[in-house]
N, C-alpha and C positions, 0 to 999 in steps of 0.2 A: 782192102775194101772196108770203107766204114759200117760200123753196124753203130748198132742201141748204146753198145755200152761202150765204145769210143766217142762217140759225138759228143760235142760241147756239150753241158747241161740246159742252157734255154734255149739250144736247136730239141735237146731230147724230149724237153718238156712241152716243147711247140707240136710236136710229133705225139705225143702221148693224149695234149690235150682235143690236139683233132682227132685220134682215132679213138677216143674215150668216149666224146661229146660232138661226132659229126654233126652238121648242118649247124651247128651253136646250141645255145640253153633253149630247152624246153621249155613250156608254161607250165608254171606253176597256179593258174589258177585254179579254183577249187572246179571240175565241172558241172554241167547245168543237165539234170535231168531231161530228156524231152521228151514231148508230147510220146504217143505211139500213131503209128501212124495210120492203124487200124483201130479204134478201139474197141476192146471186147467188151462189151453192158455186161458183165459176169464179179458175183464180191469178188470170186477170188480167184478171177483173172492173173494168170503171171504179170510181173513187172517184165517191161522192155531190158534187153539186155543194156547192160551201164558195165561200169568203172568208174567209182567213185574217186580213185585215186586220180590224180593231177598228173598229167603228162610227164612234167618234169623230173617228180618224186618218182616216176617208174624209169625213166632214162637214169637220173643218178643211181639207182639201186643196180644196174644193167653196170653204169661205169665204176661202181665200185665190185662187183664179183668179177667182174673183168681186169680190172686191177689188182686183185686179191688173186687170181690163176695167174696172172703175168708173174708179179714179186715169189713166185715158188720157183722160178725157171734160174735166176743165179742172184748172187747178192748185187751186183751191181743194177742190173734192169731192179730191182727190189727198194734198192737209193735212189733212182730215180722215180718209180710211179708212182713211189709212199711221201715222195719230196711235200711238205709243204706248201709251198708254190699251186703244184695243180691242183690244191682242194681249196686254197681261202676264197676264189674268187665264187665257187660253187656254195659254198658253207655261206659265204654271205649271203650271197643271192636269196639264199630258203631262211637264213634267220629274217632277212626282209620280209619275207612274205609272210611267215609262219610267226606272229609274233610269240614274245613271252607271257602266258594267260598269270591266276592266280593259281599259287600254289594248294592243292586239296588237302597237304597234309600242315600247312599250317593254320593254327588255331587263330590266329586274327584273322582271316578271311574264313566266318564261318559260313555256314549253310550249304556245304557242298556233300550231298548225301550219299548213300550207300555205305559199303564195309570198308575198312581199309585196306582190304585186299584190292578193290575196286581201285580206290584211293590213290595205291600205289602204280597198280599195272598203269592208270592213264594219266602220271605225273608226267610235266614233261623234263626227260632230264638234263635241263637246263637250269631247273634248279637246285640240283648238286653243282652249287660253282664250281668250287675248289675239285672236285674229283670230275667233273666233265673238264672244264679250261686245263686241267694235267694231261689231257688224252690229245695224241697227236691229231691234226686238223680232219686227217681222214678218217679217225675212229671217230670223230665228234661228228662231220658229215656224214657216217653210218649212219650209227644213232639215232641221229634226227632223222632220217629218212625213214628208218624204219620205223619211228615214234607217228611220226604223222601220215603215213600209210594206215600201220592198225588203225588211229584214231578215227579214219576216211571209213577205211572198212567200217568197223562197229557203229561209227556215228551211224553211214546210211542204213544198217542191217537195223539201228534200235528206231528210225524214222519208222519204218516197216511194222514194227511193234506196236500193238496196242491201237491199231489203227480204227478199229470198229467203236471202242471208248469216244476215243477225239470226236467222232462223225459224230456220235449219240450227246457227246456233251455238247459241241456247239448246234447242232441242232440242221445239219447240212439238207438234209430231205426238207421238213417243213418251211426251214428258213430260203431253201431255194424257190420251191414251189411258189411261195407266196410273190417273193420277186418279180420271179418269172410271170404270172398272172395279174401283176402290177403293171396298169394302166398309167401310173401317173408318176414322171421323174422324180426320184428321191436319192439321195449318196449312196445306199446299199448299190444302185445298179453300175457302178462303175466298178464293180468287179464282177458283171455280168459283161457275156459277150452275145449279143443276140442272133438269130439264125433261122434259115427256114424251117426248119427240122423240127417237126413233130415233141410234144414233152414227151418225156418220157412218164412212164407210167406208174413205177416206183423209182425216185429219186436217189433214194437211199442207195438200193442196191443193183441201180443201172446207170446210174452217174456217179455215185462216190465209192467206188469200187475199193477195195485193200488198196491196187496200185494208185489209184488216183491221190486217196488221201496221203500215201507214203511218196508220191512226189513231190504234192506243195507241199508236204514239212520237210522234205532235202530240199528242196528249191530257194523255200524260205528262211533257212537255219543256218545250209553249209557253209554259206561267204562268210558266217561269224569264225568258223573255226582259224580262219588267218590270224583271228586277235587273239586268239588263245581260249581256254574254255573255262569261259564265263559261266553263270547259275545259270544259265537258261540254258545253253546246249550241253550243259553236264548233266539238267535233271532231265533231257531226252535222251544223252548219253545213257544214263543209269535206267530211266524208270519207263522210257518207250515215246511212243508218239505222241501220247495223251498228257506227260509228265509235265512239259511247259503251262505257265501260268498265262491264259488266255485272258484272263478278266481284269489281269494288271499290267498291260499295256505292251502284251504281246504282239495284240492285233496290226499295229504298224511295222511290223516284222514278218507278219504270218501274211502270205501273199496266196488271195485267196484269185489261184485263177481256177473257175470253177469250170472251165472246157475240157472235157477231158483231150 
């Protein structure tokens, strides 16, 4: 009888790669906060349950602990599911997606703030050439999985941050109310959604609630972390919700859907 470790090599890999990555690749794209479908008028209303991480970064991290318990069982199953082969096609896919940002710890790309402790936890180590392109295809697709997972994590926990600051600087209460009570079309109201529904009473803390405001900045931030982490979602990375620079030229980034 044939098993695993008699079969030809791209019968065994063909077998490894369907039962590693059923149904095919996952999406890698970054998810989209949603509305709730309730909302509570409360500031500090919980957030809707999420997963920040991307479908696909959660299925590779699944096909790699699962390949990591298989290669313990004998050396041969071991040569085959550590092969090369099964991981370049997965490795690519998320370097596509996941681009290469600017490096934090080099000093020509300055203004990326915080300590260098910071610095380095959210390097991505893709730029260690030489010591990441040494590591076989499957340690390199670890890696990265696990790099742009934490990032997912902390980006959305530091959207969450500081969320009361953001409301108070740009001004969310007064500036909706006024809107709202505006008679006469003007470009503020195209991120107005109008409704039957009574105003609310206090704006601030029955419409821009904690969760609301730490939606639209995951909403409006996370697609950038594909390109790597630029000044603008490093300093919400680092410094919270409020950290991004609103007044130079945020605003066409910051998607302001004011419904909760």
């Amino acid at each position: 009888m044939a098993t695993l470790e008699t079969l030809p090599r791209d019968v065994a890999l063909s077998v490894f790669r369907f039962a590693l990555f059923p149904g095919g690749p996952a999406s890698l794209k970054v998810p989209e906060l949603p509305r709730p479908e309730v909302h509570v008028a409360k500031r500090n209303a919980p957030q809707v349950p999420f997963d920040p991480v991307p479908a696909g970064v959660t299925a590779g991290l699944n096909a790699v602990k699962a390949a990591a318990h298989i290669a313990t069982a004998s050396k041969a199953l071991r040569d085959v599911v550590m092969d090369d082969a099964l991981w370049e096609e997965p490795l690519a896919a998320l370097e596509q997606v996941f681009q290469l940002g600017d490096d934090p710890l080099d000093p020509v790309c300055g203004g990326f703030s915080g300590s260098a402790q910071k610095k380095k936890k959210y390097r991505d180590p893709r730029h260690d050439e030489e010591s990441f392109d040494d590591l076989p295809v499957f340690t390199q697709y670890r890696e990265l999985l696990r790099y742009v997972k934490m990032v997912c994590e902390d980006f959305y926990e530091s959207c969450h941050r500081n969320v009361r600051g953001l409301a108070r600087e740009v001004g969310f209460g007064p500036m909706s109310q006024s809107m709202c009570e505006e008679t006469e079309e003007f470009y503020y109201l195209d991120y107005l959604e109008r409704a039957d529904k009574p105003l609310p009473r206090d704006w601030y803390k029955e419409v821009f609630t904690d969760a609301t405001i730490g939606r639209m900045v995951w909403n409006s931030f996370s697609p950038g972390l594909v390109s790597g982490l630029f000044l603008d979602d490093w300093d919400i990375l680092i410094g919270g919700a409020n950290a991004f620079e609103y007044e130079t030229g945020n605003r066409e980034r910051f998607v302001c859907d004011l419904v909760p």
